[in-house]
N, C-alpha and C positions, 0 to 999 in steps of 0.2 A: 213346686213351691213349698215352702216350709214355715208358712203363716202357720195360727191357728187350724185352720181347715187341713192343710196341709200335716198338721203336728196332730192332729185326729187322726187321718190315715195311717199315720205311723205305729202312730198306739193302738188302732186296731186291727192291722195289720201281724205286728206282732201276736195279739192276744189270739188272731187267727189261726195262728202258725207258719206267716210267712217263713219259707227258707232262707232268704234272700231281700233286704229291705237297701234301696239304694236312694238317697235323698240329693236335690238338684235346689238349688238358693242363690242369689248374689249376696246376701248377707251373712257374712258369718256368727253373728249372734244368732240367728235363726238354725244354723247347721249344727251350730253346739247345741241346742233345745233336742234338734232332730236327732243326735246321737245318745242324748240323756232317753230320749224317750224309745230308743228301740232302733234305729236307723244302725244299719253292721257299716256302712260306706255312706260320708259326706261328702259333696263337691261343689267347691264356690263355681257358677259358670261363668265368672266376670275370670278367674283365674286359669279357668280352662281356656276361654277364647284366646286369654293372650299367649298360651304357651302351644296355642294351634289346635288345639283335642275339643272332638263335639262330643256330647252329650252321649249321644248312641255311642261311639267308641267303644263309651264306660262300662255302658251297659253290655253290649258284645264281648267283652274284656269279663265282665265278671260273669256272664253266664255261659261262655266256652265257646260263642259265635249261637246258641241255642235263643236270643232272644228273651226277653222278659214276657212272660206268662199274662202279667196285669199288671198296665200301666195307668197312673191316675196323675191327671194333669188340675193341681190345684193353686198353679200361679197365675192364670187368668191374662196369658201369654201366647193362649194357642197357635197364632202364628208363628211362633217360635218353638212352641214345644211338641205341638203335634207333627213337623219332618221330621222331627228327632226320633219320638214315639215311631211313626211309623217303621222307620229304620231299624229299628231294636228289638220290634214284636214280634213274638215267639209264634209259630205255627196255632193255628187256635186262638191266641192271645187275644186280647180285652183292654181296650181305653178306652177309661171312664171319665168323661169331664167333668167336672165340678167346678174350676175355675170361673169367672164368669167376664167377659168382656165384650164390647157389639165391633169384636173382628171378624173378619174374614181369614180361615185357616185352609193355606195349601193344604192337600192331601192326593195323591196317588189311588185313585179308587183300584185298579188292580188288587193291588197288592192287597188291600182286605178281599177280595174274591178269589185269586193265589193263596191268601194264605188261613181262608178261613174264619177270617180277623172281625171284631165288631167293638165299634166306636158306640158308647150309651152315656147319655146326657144323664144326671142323677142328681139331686138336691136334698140333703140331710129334712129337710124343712117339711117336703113334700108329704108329710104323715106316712102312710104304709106301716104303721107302727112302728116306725123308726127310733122317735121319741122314746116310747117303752121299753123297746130293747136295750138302748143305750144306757136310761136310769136302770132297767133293773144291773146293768153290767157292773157303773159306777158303785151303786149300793152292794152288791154285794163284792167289790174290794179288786173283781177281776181284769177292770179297765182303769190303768192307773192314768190319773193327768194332771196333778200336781206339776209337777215340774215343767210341764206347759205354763205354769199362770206364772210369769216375772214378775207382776205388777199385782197390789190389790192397794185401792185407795177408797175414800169415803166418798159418800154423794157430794158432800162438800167442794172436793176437787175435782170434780168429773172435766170442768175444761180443763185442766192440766192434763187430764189424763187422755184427753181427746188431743192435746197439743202433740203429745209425747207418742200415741199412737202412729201419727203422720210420719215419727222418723224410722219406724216399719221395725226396729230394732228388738220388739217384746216379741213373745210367742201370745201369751194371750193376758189383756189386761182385765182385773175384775173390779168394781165397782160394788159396794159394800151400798146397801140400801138403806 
């Protein structure tokens, strides 16, 4: 997914040195965020469904059949998105869920035991000095996220901005204090 959450990945992602950054959205206003911010490959999956292509395909297709290394699932879809994941993870490989939803998500445990694989639950929120690492990144210029923020309005308009949130459309909206 390519919310917020998901448009954080991307941007740190990059800053990590992904090789390979491939972003999965049904909105397209959110896949254009995700390409501003660092994504090499966007894909609507309302437009892949209909032209037949899943998700892994994609992933397959761009890493030579080698699987994706680190998958992170930030659409809060896992029934959807973790068959997919599993499909497409690299020997070793890593999905991290962030997403958050009270589903129940198929998975194949083999296949994490075949391939080495491990699934870790993770929350930005959770302290570990998470927080600190991220502001000193922001301060010091090296984690760009401007172009993540569509929206900035005053406290004034916060329900407008709450209205506007619902149609999923922003990457991230700010509210001026």
């Amino acid at each position: 997914g390519a919310g917020p959450i998901g448009l954080g990945v991307v941007a740190l992602a990059r800053l990590a040195g992904a090789s390979l950054i491939i972003a999965f959205d049904k909105i397209p206003e959110r896949l254009q965020i995700a390409k501003i911010m660092g994504a090499d490959y966007v894909y609507n999956t309302n437009e892949l469904g209909a032209a037949g292509v899943r998700p892994h395909d994609i992933v397959m297709e761009h890493t030579r059949g080698r699987g994706a290394e680190m998958q992170i699932e930030a659409a809060g879809a896992a029934n959807a998105t973790i068959p997919e994941m599993e499909n497409s993870l690299a020997v070793n490989g890593n999905i991290v869920y962030l997403g958050r939803a009270a589903i129940h998500a198929p998975i194949l445990l083999n296949s994490l035991v075949s391939g080495g694989n491990a699934i870790v639950g993770s929350r930005g929120h959770a302290g570990y000095g998470i927080y600190d690492n991220i502001i000193k990144l922001l301060a010091s210029g090296r984690l760009q996220v401007k172009d993540m923020i569509t929206t900035v309005t005053n406290f004034d308009n916060v329900l407008e901005a709450l209205e506007q949130s619902v149609k999923r459309t922003d990457g991230k909206i700010m509210v001026r204090m």
